[in-house]
ROKOL-398402 format. One line per 3 residues: number of its first residue (from 1); for each residue x, y, z of C-alpha. Coordinates in nm, 4 decimals. Layout:
<rs>
NUM	X:Y:Z | ...
</rs>
This chain:
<rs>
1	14.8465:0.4306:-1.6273 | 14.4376:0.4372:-1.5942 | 14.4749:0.5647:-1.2618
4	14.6060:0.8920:-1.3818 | 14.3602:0.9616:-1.6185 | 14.1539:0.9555:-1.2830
7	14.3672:1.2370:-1.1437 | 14.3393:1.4312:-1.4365 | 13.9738:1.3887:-1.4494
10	13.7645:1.6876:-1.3614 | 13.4581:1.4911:-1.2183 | 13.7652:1.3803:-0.9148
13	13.6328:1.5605:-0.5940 | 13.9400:1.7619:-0.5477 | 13.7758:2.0397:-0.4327
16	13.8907:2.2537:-0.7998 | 13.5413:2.3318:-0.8779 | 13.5247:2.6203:-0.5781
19	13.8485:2.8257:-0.7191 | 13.8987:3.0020:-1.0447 | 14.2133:3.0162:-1.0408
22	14.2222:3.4084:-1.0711 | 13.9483:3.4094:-1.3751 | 13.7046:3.5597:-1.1052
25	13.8766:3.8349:-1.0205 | 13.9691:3.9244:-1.3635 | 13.6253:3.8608:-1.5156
28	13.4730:4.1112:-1.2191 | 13.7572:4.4010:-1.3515 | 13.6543:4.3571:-1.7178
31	14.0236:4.2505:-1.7707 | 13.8893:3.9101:-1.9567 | 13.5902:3.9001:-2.1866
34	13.6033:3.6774:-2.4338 | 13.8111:3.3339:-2.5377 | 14.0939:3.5312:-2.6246
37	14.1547:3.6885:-2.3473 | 14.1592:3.3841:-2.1602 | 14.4176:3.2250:-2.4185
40	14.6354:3.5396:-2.2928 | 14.5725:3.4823:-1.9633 | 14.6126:3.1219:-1.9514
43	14.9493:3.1608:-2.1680 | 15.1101:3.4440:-1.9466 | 14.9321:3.1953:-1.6224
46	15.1604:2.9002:-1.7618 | 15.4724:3.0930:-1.8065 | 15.4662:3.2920:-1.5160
49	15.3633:3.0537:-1.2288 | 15.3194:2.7285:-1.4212 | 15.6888:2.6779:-1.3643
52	15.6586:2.6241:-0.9871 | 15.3628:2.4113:-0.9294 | 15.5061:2.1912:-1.2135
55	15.8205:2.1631:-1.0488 | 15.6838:2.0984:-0.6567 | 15.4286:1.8491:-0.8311
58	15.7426:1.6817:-0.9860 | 15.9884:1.7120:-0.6797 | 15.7034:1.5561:-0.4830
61	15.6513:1.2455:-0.7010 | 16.0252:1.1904:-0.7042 | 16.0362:1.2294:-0.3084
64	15.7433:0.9941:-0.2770 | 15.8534:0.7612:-0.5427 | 16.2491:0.6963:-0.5419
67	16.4245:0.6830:-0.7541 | 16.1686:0.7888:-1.0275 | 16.3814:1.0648:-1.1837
70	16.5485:0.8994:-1.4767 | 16.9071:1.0277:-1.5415 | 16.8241:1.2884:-1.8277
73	16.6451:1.4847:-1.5886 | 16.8855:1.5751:-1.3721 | 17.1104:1.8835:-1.4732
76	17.4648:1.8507:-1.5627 | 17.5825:1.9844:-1.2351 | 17.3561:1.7720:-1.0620
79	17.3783:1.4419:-0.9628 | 17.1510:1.1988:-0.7053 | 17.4709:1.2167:-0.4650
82	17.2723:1.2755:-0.1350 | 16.9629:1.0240:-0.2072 | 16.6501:1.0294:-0.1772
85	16.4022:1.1399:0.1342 | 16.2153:0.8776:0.3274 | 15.8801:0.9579:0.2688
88	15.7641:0.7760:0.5845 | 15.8517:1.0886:0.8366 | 15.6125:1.3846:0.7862
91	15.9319:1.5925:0.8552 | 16.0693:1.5064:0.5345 | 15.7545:1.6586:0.3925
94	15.8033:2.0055:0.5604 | 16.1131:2.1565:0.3764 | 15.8985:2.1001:0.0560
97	15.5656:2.2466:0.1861 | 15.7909:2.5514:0.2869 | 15.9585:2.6212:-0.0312
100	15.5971:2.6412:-0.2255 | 15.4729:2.8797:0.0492 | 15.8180:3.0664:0.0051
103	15.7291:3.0877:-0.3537 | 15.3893:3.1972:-0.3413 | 15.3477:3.5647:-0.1448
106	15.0355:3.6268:-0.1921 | 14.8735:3.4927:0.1433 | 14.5451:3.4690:-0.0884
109	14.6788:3.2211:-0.3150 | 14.8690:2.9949:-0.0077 | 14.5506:2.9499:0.1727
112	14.3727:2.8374:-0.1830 | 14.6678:2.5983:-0.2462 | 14.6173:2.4481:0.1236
115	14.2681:2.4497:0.0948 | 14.3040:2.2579:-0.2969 | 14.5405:2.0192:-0.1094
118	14.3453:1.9656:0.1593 | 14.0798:1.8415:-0.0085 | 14.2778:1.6358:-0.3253
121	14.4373:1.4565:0.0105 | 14.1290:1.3275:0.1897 | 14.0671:1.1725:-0.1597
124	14.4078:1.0143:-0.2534 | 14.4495:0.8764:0.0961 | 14.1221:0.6540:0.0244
127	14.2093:0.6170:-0.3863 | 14.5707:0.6192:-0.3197 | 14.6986:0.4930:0.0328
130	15.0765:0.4940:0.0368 | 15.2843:0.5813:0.3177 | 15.4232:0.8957:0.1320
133	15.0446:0.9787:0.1494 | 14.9847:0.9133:0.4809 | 15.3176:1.1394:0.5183
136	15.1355:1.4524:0.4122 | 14.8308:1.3578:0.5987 | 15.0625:1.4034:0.9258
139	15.0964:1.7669:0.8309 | 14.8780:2.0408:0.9178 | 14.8123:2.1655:0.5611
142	14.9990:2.0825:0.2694 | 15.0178:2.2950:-0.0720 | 14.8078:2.1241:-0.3770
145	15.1040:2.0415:-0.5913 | 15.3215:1.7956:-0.3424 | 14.9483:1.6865:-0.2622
148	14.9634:1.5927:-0.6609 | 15.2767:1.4482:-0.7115 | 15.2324:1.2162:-0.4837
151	14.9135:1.0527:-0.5773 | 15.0950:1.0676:-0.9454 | 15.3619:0.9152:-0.8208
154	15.0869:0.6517:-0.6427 | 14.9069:0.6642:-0.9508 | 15.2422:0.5156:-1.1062
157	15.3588:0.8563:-1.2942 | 15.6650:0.9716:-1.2856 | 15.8149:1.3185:-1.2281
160	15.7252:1.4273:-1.6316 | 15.3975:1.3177:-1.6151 | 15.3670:1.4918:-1.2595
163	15.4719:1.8361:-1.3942 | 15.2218:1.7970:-1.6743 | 14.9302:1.6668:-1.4719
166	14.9829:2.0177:-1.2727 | 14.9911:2.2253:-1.5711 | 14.6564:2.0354:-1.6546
169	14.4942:2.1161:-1.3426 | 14.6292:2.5110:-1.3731 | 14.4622:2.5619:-1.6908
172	14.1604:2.3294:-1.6917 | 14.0710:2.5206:-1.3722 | 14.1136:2.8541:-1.4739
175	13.9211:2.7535:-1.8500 | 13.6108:2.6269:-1.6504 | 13.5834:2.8612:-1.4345
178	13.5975:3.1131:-1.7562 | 13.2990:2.9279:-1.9126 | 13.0886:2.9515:-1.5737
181	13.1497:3.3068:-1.5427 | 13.1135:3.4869:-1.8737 | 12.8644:3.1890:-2.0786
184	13.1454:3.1131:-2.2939 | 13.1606:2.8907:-2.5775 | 13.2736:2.5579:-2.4614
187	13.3757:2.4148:-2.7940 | 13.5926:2.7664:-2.7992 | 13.7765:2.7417:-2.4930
190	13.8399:2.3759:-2.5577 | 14.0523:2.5110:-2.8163 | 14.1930:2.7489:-2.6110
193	14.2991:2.5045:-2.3833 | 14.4383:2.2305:-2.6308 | 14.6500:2.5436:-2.8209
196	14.7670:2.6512:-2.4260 | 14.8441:2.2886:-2.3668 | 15.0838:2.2327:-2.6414
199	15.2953:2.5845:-2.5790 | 15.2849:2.4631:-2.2219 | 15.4749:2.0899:-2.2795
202	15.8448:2.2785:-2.3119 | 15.7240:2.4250:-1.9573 | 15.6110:2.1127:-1.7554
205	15.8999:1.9621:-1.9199 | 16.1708:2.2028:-1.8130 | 15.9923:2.1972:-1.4428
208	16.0164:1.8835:-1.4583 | 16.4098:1.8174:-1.4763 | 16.4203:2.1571:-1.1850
211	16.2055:1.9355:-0.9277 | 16.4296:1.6642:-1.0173 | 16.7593:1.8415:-0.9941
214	16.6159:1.9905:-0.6242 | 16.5347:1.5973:-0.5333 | 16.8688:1.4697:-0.6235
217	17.0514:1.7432:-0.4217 | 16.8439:1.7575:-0.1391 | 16.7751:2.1050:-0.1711
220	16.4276:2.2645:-0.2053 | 16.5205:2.5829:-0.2690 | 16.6784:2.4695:-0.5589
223	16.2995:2.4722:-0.7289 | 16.1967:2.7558:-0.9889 | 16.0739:3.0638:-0.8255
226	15.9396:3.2569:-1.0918 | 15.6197:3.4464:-1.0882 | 15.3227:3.7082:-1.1364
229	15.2814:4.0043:-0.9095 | 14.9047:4.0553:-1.0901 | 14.8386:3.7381:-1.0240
232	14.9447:3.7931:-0.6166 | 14.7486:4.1366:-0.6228 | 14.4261:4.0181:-0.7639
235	14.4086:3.6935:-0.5799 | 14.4054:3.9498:-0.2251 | 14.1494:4.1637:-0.4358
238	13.9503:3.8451:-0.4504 | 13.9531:3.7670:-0.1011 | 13.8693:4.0748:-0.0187
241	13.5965:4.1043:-0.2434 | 13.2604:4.0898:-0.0182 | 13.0605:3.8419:-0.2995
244	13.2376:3.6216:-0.5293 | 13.0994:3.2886:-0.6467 | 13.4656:3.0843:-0.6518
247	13.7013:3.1045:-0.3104 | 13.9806:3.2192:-0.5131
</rs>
């Protein structure tokens, strides 16, 4: 398990450092000041869009890992009748990369999650070769969570811990960023981000048994497809924006 305490690690060049996670944009509209306002931003961030990366993160360990889903985490309905993908055709790959971008309309926030994958991929394919990673590497860009499930899944995670290790990398993003930006406290927003953490379990949890479910039936579009229109909207502010210290 030591090797995914590397992928939650923030010193792991994954190229997280360079985005904000939507902090920046915020922070330049006055719309988040001080460690509370982070807390709400980070809580509404979780339950909003947290759902979705969890879930692809998840989906993506299973695909690149069969059969690591363990029965409880398939819904009743829901059963692994169709099997799992072979992870050794880049084509299995696509459907996957296409339901994420189908979930996320801001074209803003796609190119950040391509760019985040791009570079968490030219560092699990030397910390983690595995021919589901060598998979991705086949395709032209490939969204940051199915980049992180499957190094987890590499890493020797399963689905659970995948959903949670992306609900990690949401919010530890997003809090550092904060800290950069407005000088705050880090002792504070450590806080923040252990109390955000703990409401955000029942969430990486729940995505966790959806990316499972959409494994078992073969069915992408089966994943969660919740999300923020504020958080679409400032992300194209941001990349509009002519100086801004974080790409997104």
């Amino acid at each position: 398990m030591l090797p995914l305490f590397l992928l939650a690690d923030s010193r792991l060049p994954s190229g997280g450092h360079g985005h904000s996670g939507g902090v920046e944009a915020l922070v330049d509209r006055g719309l988040v000041r001080t460690a509370e306002d982070l807390a709400l931003f980070l809580e509404g961030r979780v339950r909003t869009g947290g759902r979705v990366v969890a879930a692809a993160a998840a989906a993506a360990c299973a695909v690149a890992a069969p059969p690591r889903c363990p029965e409880s985490h398939f819904q009743d309905t829901t059963r692994p009748e169709r099997g799992f993908q072979d992870t050794g055709d880049d084509a299995g790959w696509a459907p996957w990369d296409a339901a994420v971008s189908a979930r996320t309309p801001s074209a803003a926030l796609r190119a950040a999650s391509r760019a985040q994958g791009a570079a968490l991929l030219r560092t699990v394919s030397l910390a983690f070769p595995t021919p589901a990673v060598a998979a991705l590497r086949a395709l032209p860009r490939v969204h940051h969570p199915l980049v992180l499930g499957a190094a987890a899944a590499a890493a020797g995670a399963d689905p659970a811990q995948a959903a949670a290790l992306a609900v990690h990398h949401l919010v530890g993003g997003a809090a550092t960023a904060a800290v950069r930006l407005l000088g705050l406290d880090p002792l504070r927003v450590t806080a923040v981000t252990a109390a955000v953490a703990r409401s955000a379990e029942p969430v990486a949890a729940d995505a966790a048994t959806l990316g499972c479910a959409a494994v078992a039936a073969g069915d992408p579009a089966l994943l969660p497809t919740e999300g923020s229109a504020l958080t679409d909207v400032l992300a194209e502010l941001h990349r509009a924006s002519e100086a801004t210290l974080f790409a997104s």
